[in-house]
Each structure stands twice: as structure tokens, then as C-alpha cells.
C-alpha positions as CSV (number, residue, x, y, z in Angstrom):
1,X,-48.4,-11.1,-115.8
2,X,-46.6,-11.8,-119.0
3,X,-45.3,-9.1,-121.3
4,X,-46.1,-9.0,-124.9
5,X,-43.5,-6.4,-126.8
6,X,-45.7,-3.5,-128.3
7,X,-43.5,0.0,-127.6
8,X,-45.1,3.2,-128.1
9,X,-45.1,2.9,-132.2
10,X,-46.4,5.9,-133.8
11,X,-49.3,8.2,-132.4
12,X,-52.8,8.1,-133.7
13,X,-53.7,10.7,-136.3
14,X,-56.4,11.9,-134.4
15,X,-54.7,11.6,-130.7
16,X,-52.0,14.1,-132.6
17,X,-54.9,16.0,-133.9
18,X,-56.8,16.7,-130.4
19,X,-53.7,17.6,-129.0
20,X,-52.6,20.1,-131.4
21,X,-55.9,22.0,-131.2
22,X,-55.7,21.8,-127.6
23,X,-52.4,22.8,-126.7
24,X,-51.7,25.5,-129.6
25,X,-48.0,26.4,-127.8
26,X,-47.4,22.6,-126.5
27,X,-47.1,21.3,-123.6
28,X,-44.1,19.8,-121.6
29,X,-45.1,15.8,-122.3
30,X,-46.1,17.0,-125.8
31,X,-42.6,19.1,-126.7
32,X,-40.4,15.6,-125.2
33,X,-42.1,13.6,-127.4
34,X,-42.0,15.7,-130.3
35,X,-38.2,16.3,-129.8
36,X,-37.0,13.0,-128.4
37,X,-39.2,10.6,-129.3
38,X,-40.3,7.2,-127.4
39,X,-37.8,7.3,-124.7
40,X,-38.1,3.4,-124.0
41,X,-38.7,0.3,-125.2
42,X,-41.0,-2.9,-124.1
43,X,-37.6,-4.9,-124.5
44,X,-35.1,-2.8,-122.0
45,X,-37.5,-4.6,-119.3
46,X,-38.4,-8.0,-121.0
47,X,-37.0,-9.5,-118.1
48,X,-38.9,-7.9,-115.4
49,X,-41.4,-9.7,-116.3
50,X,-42.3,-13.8,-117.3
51,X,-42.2,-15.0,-120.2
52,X,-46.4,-16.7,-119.7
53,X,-49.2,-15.2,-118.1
54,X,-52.1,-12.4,-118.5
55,X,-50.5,-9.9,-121.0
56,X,-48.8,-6.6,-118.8
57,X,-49.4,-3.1,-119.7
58,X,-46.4,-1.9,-121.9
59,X,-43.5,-1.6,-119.3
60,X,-42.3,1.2,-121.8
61,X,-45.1,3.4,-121.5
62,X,-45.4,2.5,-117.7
63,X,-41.8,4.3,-117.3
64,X,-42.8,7.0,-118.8
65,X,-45.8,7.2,-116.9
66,X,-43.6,7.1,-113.4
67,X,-41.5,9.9,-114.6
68,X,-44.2,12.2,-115.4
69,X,-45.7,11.4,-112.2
70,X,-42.8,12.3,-110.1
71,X,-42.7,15.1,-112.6
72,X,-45.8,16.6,-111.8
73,X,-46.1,15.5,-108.2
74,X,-48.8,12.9,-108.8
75,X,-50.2,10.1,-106.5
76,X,-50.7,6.9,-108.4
77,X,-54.8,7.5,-108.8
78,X,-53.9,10.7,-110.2
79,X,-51.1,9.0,-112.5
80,X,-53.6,6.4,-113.7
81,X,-56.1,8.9,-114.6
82,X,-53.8,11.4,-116.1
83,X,-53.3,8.4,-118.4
84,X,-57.1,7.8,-118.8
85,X,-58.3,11.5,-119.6
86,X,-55.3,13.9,-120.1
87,X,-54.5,14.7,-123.7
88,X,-50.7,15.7,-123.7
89,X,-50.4,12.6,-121.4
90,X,-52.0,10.0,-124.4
91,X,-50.2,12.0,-127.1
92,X,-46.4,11.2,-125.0
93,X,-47.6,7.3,-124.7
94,X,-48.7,7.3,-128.0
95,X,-52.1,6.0,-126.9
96,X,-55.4,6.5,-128.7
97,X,-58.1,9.0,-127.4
98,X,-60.2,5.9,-125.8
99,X,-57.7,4.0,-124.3
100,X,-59.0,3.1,-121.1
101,X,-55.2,3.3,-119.2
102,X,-55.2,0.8,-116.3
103,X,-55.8,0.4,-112.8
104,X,-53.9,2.5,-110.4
105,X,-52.3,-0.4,-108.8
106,X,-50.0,-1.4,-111.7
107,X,-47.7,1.3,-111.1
108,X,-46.9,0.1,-107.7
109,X,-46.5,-3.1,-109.1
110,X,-44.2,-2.5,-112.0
111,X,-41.9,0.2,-109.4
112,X,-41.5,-3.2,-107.3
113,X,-40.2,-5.1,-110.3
114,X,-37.9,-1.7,-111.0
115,X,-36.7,-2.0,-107.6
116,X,-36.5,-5.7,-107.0
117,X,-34.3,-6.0,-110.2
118,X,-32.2,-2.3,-109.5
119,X,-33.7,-1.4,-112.8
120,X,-34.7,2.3,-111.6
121,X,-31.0,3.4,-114.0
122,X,-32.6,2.0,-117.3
123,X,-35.3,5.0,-116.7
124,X,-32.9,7.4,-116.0
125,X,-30.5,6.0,-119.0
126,X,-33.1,6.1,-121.5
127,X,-33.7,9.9,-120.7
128,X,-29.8,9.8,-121.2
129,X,-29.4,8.5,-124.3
130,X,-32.3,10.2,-126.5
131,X,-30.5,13.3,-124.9
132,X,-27.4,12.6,-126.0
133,X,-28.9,11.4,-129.7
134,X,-30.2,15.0,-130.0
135,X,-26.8,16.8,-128.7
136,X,-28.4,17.9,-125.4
137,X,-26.0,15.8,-123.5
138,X,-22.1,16.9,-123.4
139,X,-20.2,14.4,-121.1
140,X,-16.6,15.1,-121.9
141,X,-16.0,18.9,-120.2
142,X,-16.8,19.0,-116.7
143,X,-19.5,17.5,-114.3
144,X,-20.1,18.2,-110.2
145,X,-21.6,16.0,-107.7
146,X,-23.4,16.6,-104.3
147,X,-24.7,14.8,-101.8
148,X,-27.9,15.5,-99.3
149,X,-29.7,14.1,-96.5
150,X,-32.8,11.8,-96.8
151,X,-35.1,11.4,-94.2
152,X,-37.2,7.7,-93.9
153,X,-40.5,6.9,-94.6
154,X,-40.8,6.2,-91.2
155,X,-41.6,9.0,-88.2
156,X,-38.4,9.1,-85.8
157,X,-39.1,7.0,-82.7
158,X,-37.8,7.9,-78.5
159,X,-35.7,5.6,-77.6
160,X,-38.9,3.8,-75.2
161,X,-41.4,4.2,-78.6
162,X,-38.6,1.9,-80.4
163,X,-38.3,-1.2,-78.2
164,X,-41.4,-1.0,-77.5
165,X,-42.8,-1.1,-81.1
166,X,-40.1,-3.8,-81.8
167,X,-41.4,-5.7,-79.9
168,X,-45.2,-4.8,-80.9
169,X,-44.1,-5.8,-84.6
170,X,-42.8,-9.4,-83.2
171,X,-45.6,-10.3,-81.4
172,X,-47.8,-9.3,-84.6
173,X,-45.9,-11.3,-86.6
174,X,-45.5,-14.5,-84.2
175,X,-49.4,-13.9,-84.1
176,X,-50.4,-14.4,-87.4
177,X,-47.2,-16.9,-87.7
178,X,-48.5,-19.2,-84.6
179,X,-51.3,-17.9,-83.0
180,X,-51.8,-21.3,-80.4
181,X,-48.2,-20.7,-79.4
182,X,-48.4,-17.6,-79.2
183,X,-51.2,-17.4,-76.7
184,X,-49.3,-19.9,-74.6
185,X,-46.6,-17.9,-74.1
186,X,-47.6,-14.4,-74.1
187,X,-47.8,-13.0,-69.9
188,X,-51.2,-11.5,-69.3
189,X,-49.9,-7.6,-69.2
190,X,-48.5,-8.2,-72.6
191,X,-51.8,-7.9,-73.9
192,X,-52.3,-4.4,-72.5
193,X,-48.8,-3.1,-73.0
194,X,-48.2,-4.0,-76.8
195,X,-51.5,-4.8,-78.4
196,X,-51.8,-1.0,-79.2
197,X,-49.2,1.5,-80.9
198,X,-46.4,2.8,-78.7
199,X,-46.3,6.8,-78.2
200,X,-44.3,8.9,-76.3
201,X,-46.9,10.8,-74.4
202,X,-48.5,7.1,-72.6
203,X,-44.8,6.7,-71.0
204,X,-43.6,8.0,-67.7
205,X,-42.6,11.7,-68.0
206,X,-40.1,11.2,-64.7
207,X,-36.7,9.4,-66.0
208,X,-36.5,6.9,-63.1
209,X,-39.5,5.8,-63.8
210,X,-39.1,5.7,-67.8
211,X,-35.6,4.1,-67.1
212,X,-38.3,1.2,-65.6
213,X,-41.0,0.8,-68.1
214,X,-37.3,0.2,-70.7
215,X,-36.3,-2.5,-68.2
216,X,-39.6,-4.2,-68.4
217,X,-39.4,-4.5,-72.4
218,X,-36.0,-5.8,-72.3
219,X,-37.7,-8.0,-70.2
220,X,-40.2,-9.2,-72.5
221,X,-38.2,-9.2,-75.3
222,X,-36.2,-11.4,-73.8
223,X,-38.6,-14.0,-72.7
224,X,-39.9,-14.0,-76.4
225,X,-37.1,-14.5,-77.9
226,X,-36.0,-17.4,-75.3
227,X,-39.4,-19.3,-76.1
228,X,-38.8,-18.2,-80.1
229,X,-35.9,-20.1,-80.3
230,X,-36.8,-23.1,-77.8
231,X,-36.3,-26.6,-78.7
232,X,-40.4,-26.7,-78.5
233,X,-41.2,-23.8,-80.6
234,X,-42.5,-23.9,-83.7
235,X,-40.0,-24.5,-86.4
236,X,-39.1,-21.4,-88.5
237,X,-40.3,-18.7,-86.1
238,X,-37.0,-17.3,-85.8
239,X,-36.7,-16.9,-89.6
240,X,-39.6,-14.4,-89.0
241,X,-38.3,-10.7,-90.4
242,X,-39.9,-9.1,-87.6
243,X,-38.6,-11.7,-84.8
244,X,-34.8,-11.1,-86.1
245,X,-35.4,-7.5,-86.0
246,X,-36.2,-7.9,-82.7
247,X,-33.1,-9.8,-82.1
248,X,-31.1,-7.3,-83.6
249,X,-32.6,-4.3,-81.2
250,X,-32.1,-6.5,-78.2
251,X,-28.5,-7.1,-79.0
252,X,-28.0,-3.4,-79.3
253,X,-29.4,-2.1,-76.4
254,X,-30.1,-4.8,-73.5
255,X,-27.8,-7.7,-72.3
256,X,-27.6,-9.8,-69.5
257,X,-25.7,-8.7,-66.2
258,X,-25.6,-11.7,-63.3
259,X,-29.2,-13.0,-65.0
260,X,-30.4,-9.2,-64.8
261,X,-31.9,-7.6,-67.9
262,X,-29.4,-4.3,-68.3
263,X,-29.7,-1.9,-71.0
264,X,-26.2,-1.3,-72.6
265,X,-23.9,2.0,-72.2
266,X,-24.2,4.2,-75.2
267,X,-20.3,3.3,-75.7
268,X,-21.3,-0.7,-75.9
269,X,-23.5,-0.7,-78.8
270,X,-22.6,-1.4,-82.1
271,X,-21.5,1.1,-84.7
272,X,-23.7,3.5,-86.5
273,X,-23.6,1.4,-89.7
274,X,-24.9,-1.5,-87.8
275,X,-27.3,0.0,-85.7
276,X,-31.1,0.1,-86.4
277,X,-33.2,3.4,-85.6
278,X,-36.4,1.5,-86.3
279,X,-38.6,-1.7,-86.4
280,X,-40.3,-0.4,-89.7
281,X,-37.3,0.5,-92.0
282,X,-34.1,-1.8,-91.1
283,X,-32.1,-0.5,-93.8
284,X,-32.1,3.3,-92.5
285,X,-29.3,4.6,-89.9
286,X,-29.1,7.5,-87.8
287,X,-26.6,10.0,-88.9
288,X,-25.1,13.7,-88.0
289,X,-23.3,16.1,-90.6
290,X,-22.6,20.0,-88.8
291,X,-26.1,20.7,-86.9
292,X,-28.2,18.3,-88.8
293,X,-29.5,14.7,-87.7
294,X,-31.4,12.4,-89.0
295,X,-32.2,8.8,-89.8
296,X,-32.9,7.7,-93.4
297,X,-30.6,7.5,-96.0
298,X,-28.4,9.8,-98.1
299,X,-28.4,10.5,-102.0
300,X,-25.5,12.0,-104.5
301,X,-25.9,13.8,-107.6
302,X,-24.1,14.3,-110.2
303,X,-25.2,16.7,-113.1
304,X,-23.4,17.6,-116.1
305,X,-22.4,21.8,-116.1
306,X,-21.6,22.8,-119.8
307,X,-22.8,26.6,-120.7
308,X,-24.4,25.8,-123.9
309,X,-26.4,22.5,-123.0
310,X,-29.0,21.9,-120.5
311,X,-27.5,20.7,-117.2
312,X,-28.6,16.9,-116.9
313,X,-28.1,14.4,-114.3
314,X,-26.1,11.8,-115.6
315,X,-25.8,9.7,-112.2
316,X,-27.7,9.0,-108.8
317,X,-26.1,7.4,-105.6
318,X,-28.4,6.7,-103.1
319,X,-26.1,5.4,-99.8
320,X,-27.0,4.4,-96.0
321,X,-26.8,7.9,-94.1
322,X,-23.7,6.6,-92.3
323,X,-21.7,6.1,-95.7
324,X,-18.8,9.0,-95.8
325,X,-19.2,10.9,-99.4
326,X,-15.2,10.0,-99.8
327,X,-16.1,6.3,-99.9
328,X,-19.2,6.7,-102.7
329,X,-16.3,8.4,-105.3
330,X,-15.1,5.2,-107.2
331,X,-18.6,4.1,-107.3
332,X,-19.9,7.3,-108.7
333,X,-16.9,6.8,-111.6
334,X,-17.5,3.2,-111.9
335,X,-20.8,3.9,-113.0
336,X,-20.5,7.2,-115.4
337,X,-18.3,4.8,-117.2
338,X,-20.7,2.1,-117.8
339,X,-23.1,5.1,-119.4
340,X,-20.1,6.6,-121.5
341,X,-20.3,10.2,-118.9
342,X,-17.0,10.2,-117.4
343,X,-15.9,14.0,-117.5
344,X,-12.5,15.4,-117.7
345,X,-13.4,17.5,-114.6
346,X,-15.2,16.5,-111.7
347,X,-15.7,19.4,-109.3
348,X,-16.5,18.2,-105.6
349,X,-16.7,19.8,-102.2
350,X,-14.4,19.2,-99.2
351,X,-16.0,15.9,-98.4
352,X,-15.5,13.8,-101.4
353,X,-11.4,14.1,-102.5
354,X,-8.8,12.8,-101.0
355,X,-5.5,11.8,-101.4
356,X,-6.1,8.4,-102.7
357,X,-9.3,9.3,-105.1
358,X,-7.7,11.9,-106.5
359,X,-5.1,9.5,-107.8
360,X,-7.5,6.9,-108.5
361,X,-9.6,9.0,-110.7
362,X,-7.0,10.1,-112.7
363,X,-5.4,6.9,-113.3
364,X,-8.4,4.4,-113.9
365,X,-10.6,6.8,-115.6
366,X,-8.7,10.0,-116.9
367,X,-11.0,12.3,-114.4
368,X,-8.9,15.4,-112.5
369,X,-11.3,15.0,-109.4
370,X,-11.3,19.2,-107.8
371,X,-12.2,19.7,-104.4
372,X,-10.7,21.3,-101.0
373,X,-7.9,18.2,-99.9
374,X,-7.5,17.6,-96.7
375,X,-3.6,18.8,-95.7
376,X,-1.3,16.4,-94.9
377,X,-1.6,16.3,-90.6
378,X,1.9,14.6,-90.5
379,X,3.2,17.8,-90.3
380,X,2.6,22.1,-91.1
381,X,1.4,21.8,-95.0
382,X,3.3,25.1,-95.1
383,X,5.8,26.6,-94.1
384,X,10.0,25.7,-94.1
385,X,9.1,22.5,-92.7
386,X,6.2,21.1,-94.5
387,X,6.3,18.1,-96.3
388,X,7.0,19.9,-99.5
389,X,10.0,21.6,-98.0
390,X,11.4,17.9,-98.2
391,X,13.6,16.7,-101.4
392,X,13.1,13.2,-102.6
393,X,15.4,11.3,-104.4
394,X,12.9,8.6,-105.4
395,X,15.9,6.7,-107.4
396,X,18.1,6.6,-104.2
397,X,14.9,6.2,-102.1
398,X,15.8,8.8,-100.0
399,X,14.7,12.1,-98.5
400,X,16.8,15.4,-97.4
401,X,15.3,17.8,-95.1
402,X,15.3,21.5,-95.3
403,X,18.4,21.5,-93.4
404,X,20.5,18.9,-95.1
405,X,20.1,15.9,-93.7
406,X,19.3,12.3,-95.4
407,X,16.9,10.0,-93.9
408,X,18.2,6.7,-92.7
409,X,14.8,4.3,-93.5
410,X,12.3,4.2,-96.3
411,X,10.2,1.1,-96.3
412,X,6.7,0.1,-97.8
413,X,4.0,0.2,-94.9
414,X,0.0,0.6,-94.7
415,X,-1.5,4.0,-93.8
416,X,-4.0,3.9,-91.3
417,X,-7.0,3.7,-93.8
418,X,-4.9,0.9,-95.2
419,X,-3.5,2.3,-98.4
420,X,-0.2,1.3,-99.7
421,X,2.5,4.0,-98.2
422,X,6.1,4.7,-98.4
423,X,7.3,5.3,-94.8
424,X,10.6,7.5,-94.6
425,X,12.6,7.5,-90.9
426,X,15.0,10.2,-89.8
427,X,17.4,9.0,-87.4
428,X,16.7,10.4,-84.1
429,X,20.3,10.8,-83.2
430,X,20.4,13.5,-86.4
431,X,16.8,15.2,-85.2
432,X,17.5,15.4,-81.7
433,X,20.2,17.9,-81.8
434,X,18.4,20.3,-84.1
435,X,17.0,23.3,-82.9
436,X,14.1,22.9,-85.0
437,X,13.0,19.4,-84.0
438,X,9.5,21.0,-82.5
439,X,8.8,23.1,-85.2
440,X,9.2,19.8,-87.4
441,X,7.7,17.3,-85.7
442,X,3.7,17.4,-84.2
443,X,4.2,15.5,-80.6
444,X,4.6,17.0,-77.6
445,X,7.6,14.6,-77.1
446,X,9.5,14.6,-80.6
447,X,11.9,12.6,-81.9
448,X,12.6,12.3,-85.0
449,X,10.7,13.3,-88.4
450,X,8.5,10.6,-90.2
451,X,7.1,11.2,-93.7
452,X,4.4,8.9,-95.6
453,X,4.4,9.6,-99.5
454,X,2.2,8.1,-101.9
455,X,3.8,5.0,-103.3
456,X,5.5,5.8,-106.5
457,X,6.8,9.2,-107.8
458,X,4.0,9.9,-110.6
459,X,1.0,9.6,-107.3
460,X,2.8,12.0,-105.4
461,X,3.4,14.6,-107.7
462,X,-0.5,13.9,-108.5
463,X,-1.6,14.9,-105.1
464,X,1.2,17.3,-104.5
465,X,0.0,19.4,-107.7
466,X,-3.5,19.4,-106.6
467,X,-2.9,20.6,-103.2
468,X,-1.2,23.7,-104.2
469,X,-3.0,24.5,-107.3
470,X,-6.0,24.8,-105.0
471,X,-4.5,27.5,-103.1
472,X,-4.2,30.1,-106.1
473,X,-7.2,32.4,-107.1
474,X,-7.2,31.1,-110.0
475,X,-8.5,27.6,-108.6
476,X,-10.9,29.3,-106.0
477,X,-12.4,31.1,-109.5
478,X,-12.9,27.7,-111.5
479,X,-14.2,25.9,-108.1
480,X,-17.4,28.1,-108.2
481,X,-18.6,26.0,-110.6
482,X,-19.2,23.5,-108.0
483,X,-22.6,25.5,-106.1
484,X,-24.7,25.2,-108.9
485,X,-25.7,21.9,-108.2
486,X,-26.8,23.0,-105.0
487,X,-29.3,24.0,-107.1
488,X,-30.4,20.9,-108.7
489,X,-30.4,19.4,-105.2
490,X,-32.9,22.5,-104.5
491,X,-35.2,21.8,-107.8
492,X,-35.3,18.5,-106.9
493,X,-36.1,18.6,-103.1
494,X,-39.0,21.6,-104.2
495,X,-40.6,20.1,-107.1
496,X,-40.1,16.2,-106.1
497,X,-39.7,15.7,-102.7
498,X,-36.3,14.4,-102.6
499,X,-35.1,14.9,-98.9
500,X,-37.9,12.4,-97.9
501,X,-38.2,8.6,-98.7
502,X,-41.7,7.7,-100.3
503,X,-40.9,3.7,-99.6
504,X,-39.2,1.8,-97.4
505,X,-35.8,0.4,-97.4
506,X,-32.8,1.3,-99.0
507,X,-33.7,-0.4,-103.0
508,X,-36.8,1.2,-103.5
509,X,-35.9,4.7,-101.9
510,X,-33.0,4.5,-104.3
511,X,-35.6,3.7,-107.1
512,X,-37.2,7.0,-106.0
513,X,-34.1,9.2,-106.8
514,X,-33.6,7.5,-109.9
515,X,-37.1,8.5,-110.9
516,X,-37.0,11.9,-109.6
517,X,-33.6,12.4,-111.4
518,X,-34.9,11.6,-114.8
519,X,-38.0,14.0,-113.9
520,X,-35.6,17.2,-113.6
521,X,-33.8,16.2,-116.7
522,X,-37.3,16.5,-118.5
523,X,-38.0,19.5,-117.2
524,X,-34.6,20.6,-118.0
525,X,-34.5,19.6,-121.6
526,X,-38.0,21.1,-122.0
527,X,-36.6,24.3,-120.6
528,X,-33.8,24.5,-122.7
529,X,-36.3,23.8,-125.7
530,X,-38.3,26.4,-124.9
531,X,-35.0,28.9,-123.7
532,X,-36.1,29.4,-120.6
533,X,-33.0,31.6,-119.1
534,X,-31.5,29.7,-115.9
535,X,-32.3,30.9,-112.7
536,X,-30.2,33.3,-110.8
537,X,-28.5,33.3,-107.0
538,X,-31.2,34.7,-104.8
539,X,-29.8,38.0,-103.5
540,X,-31.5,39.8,-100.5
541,X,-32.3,43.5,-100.9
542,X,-30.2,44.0,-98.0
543,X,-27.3,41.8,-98.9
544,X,-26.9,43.7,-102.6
545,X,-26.0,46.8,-100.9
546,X,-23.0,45.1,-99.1
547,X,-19.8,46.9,-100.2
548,X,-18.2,44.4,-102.5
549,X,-14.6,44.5,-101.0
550,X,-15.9,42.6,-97.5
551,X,-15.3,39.9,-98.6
552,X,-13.0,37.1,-97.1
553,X,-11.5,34.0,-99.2
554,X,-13.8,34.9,-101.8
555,X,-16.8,34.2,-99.3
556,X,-19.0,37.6,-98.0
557,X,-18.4,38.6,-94.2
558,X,-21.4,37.3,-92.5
């Protein structure tokens, strides 16, 4: 399909006129038209699309459509006949009262072109930017980001129900692929063993004998995959999707011991990052944060938090589940910069700051990243022998300890997550004598005292500030600023399903968030437009009579 620009031009006279008679008070989709106008444009996706073929539904109207669907909770029938027969829907798309819509399927089309193209931020930026024309979006105070847990598409597999159905989706493949060769090769018990789904309850309940039945498909995986990748197979089977998954799972668990099919020890396999969970969604990983596991993906949000404006998210991450929230921070600010939402304050929990992005923020992007550091594990963070107890003479390049003594070495090295360091020696002859040394120094067979500063004096006093500023009340007051957007991560899990994946695979689950991101900020823009008061911390009965002096660190004794 081609498209032809139209946009959403003005609304018919007598679409507006229906619509005011039948929604007196308004209506969400009527109120964000009224108040922000078209929200997109045919041409932010002219290149989704080619430039000859059967003319395409507006692409503008169709992204309106997806964020009113995610909205509302809709499936993409009801979406397509929302479009047909809802008023307040045709008065937001600017359609007339006999527009016909179109068929359900185009929306799964046009979110594949979104996702294909990573084109799910032009719906969530377009939201932005009519915001920010009408003064609901304030960018430059302070923002705060969290992160949660998403689980796949695809129902978590046993360990047996895996292989097995990896090698089910091979043999599927290979049979529509090559059918002849197929046949040829295939063993006579593969037909009854694979040509239905794998479940848990059809294996062996005794282990010896379940440790069997895994041995026989490492078996059989690995005579397919030798007759795959013969000289007299069929060329290009082993470009098959399914076929390289299946030489990706055998990898991980099985290999070969004296000619013996042997499944791998758990500490042989490959790292989480690398390893696959299941046949149906390659891109998802298996991951564990406190008491919770799962296998999908994982999702950030950040959301503006300015008391006189409606809270907005102004940026989505969606990550593999195994990526550490530390490592998604300069992406995060790459990206606010690109839409012009960098804050002056980022507020983050313990997961996110460290050393290094706290310096980073501040330097490439002017943002004071907050959020519980990590103390330095060289030594006590406190105490007469901490590493603030230290005086550095960065001119001199050298260091005195607490009890007078000048270090003897200061050289530029590489910290173990291999950022550039300054590492300062004592001598040991100097430490050894002191009757302090194990006080000093964490090994249970000390030495001498090491340090490792931040490389120039402006970074360390950068990261020296922040970690004990975040030791006074007066920090642990501002920080609360950071729960509410547990909140938002609440809104959007209850009204849009966040914590699960709708699709498969890592581009169009993050085309989900995007969507369902630009769905809260319509509802919260419509809230505020309507001054609807914010919702308040849920209190037990119980837990309001609690005496308000048990408290500890600002936290409520449990």
C-alpha cells in the first residue's frame, strides 16, 4: 500500500454536531482533540510506507487509533469498530459520521511497519510536543525513572518442554522447507515423539528417567542438525530461523563427551545474556531481581514530576531482562536530549547511579543524577580511615593519610569495569608498622593501603559531594520524590497491561510500551483538564493507627 498525505484536517460540521449532543460533558477522545488538536501528521510516517501502490489508510489517524486502543484496552476488532460506530472516536479522527473505518487487520499491519522501522517514539513524541505547545509539559525541573519486569508472550517452558519443542519447531520448519528430505531423514519414533506439542505432564515424573527422555532429544537434535548441514542436504536449510535456534539450544545445553550425547553442567553454559529460555521468542532471557524470576524483557520509565503540570512520560526503555538498570542511564539521557527533556534532576533508585553516571550526567548533559551510591568497597566509607579521611594534593599527585604519611605511587590504571582510574600506592614498609594497618586496609593479609580516585580533581569532588549529601535528612526528604513513579508503573501495568508482552521479540514488545506510554499521558492530560485531584498512598486502616515515631531511616517498622 502506498500512502497518499490527507491528516486529519478539520472535523465535519455535523460529526462535531452529533458529538456535542451526545456527549454534553465530553468525553476523553473528544476533550484531547478539543485541547490539543491533531496529534500527528500523514508525513511523520511517509516513509513507512512506498511511495506506489493501493492508497493506505491515513497512518496519522491509524496512530491515534493504536493509542486509544491501548487506552481503552481494546482488541483490534474492537479498535476497528470503535472507528466504524463510536462517536467521540470519529470526532478525535476527524472522520465523517459514514465513514466506513477499515478492516481490523490494518492495525496489525501498520504496528509492524512501527516496529520494523523503531518508529513506536514518533507516537509517543507527538503526544509530547502538542503537550508541550499547550504548557502541559515542564522538562527543565526534575524527572524520575523506574524500571519493571516484563514477562513474554510466551508461557515459561521445563527444561524437557524446551528441547523438546525446539526441536518440534525445526522439524516443522525443515518440513514445509524440504519435505522429501525431510522424510528421508526423520527415525520412525520421531514421528510420535515431536509431531505433537511437548507438555510437562506426558514426561517421566521419576528424574532418572526424565534425565533419559533429555538424552534422547539431544540425541535427535543432533542427528538433525548433522544431516542439516551435510554436504547432501539441501542448500540453505541451515539459514532456517527455526534450525539455528535449534543450534543455539543444542550448544547450550548438550555436547559431545567420547561420541556420547551429554547435557552440559549448569556452570558450562553460556551467560544469561546469551542464553535462550525459548524456541518461540529468541530475543527474551531469563532473569532474577530479589525474589522475583522471570523470562521476558524489562521496561524503564521516566516521567516528568512538576506539582503544577500533569506528570507525563517523556521516555520509554524497553531492555533484555538481563540488562543491569546502571547500563540503560546514558541511553535514557541520550534520548531525552534528542526530544529537548533533559531535567536538571533525575531522581533514581539504588540501581541506576553510580560513580561513573553520576559524573557522566553532569558533564555531557548538565543532569545531577540522585540515587543511593554504592560506597566505595576499597575501604570503611566512614570512619578515620575512609577514603575521605585521605588528603589529596592533586597538583603534587599525591595522597597523605590520616596519620601523616605520603603515598609513594600514583599512576593511571583501569578499574575493573574498565573506567579510567587514578591508582595511588602506600609503601608497604610505611603501612606495615602502623598499628592501624587492619583497620585500614580490607584483606585478611594487609599490606599496604591502595586508593582509586576518579581521574581528575573536578569528578572526584563530583562523586564525593553526592555521596555525602545523600546521607543528610535533608536528601532522604527531596529523594521521596522518587516513589511516585511507582505509581505510573502501577497505572500502567492496571489499565494497559504493561508487565506482559502482547508480541514477540524484543522490537515490537518495545513498540508496546511506547504505545502504552503515550496512552497514560492522554489520560493524564485529560485528568489534569478535567482537575481530577491525584491519587493518594493507599493506607491500611491498621497501618494509620501506627504511632508515627516507629519509624527507622524514614521507612515504618514493619
Amino acid at each position: 500500500m502506498s500512502m497518499q498525505p490527507k491528516g486529519s484536517g478539520e472535523i465535519p460540521a455535523e460529526t462535531v454536531r452529533v458529538a456535542r449532543a451526545a456527549f454534553p460533558k465530553g468525553g476523553l477522545a473528544i476533550r484531547v482533540r478539543d485541547e490539543l488538536g491533531p496529534l500527528f501528521t500523514d508525513e511523520e510516517f511517509a516513509d513507512l510506507f512506498p511511495q506506489r501502490g493501493r492508497p493506505a489508510w491515513s497512518p496519522a489517524r491509524l496512530g491515534l487509533v493504536l493509542v486509544l486502543q491501548f487506552l481503552e484496552g481494546l482488541t483490534d476488532r474492537q479498535a476497528a469498530e470503535a472507528v466504524r460506530a463510536r462517536i467521540d472516536f470519529k470526532y478525535a479522527l476527524g472522520l465523517r459520521l459514514e465513514d466506513p473505518g477499515f478492516d481490523f487487520s490494518v492495525l496489525s499491519e501498520f504496528r509492524d511497519r512501527l516496529a520494523e522501522a523503531d518508529a513506536g517514539r514518533r507516537v509517543l513524541d507527538g503526544i509530547l510536543v502538542a503537550a508541550r505547545e499547550k504548557g502541559l509539559l515542564k522538562t527543565a525541573g526534575r524527572a524520575r525513572t523506574d524500571a519493571t519486569h516484563v514477562l513474554s508472550s510466551v508461557r515459561e517452558l521445563s527444561w524437557l518442554e524446551m528441547v523438546a519443542e525446539t526441536l518440534r519447531s525445526a522439524l516443522n520448519a525443515l518440513a514445509q522447507a524440504a519435505p522429501n528430505w525431510l522424510v528421508g531423514v526423520a527415525e520412525p519414533d520421531w514421528f510420535r515423539h515431536y509431531a505433537t506439542r511437548a507438555e510437562d505432564s506426558r514426561f517421566p515424573k521419576a528424574r532418572a528417567k526424565r534425565d533419559e527422555v533429555g538424552l534422547r532429544v539431544g540425541r535427535d537434535g543432533m542427528l538433525l542438525l548433522e544431516a542439516v548441514f551435510a554436504s547432501d542436504a539441501p542448500h540453505g536449510l541451515g539459514t532456517l530461523t527455526e534450525v539455528e535456534t535449534l543450534r543455539q539450544m543444542w550448544v547450550q545445553h548438550f555436547h559431545l563427551v567420547e561420541g556420547e550425547v551429554r547435557r552440559r553442567d549448569p556452570k558450562d553454559r553460556p551467560p544469561g545474556v546469551l542464553r535462550l529460555v525459548t524456541p518461540y521468542d529468541t530475543e527474551a532471557r531469563g532473569s532474577v531481581k530479589r525474589d522475583i524470576a522471570w523470562d521476558g524483557y524489562k521496561v524503564h520509565l521516566t516521567e516528568t514530576c512538576e506539582p503544577d503540570a500533569p506528570n507525563l512520560i517523556t521516555n520509554v526503555a524497553t531492555t533484555l531482562a538481563t540488562v543491569h538498570d546502571s547500563v540503560a542511564v546514558p541511553g535514557i539521557h541520550g534520548a531525552l536530549a534528542e526530544r529537548d527533556c533533559l531535567p536538571g534532576e533525575h531522581w533514581v533508585d539504588a540501581g541506576y547511579p553510580t560513580a561513573g553516571q553520576v559524573v557522566t550526567a553532569r558533564r555531557e548533559h548538565g543532569v545531577v543524577l540522585h540515587g543511593p551510591m554504592a560506597a566505595n568497597t576499597a575501604a570503611s566509607a566512614d570512619g578515620p580511615f575512609g577514603q575521605d579521611a585521605f588528603t589529596i594534593d592533586w597538583d603534587r599527585e599525591r595522597v597523605t593519610c590520616p596519620n601523616g604519611v605520603v603515598s609513594t605511587q600514583w599512576a593511571e590504571r583501569r578499574s575493573q569495569q574498565g573506567l579510567p582510574v587514578i591508582r595511588v600506592r602506600f609503601s608497604p614498609a610505611d603501612c606495615r608498622p602502623c598499628p592501624h594497618l587492619r583497620n585500614c586496609v580490607n584483606s585478611p593479609s594487609p599490606r599496604r593501603r591502595e586508593l582509586n580516585l576518579r581521574q581528575g580533581r573536578a569528578e572526584h569532588e563530583i562523586v564525593r559531594t553526592a555521596r555525602a549529601e545523600q546521607r543528610t535528612d535533608a536528601w532522604k526528604e527531596r529523594y521521596k520524590i522518587r516513589a511516585g513513579v511507582e505509581g505510573t508503573i502501577s497505572q500502567a501495568v492496571g489499565r494497559c497491561g504493561l508487565r506482559r508482552s502482547r508480541y514477540r521479540g524484543l522490537a515490537k514488545t518495545s513498540l508496546q510500551h511506547q504505545l502504552t506510554s503515550a496512552a497514560i499521558n492522554l489520560a493524564r492530560i485529560d485528568a489534569h483538564l478535567t482537575g481530577q485531584p491525584r491519587a493518594h498512598t493507599r493506607t491500611s486502616h491498621f497501618a494509620a493507627l501506627r504511632p508515627a515515631d516507629q519509624t527507622i531511616g524514614g521507612a515504618k517498622k514493619a
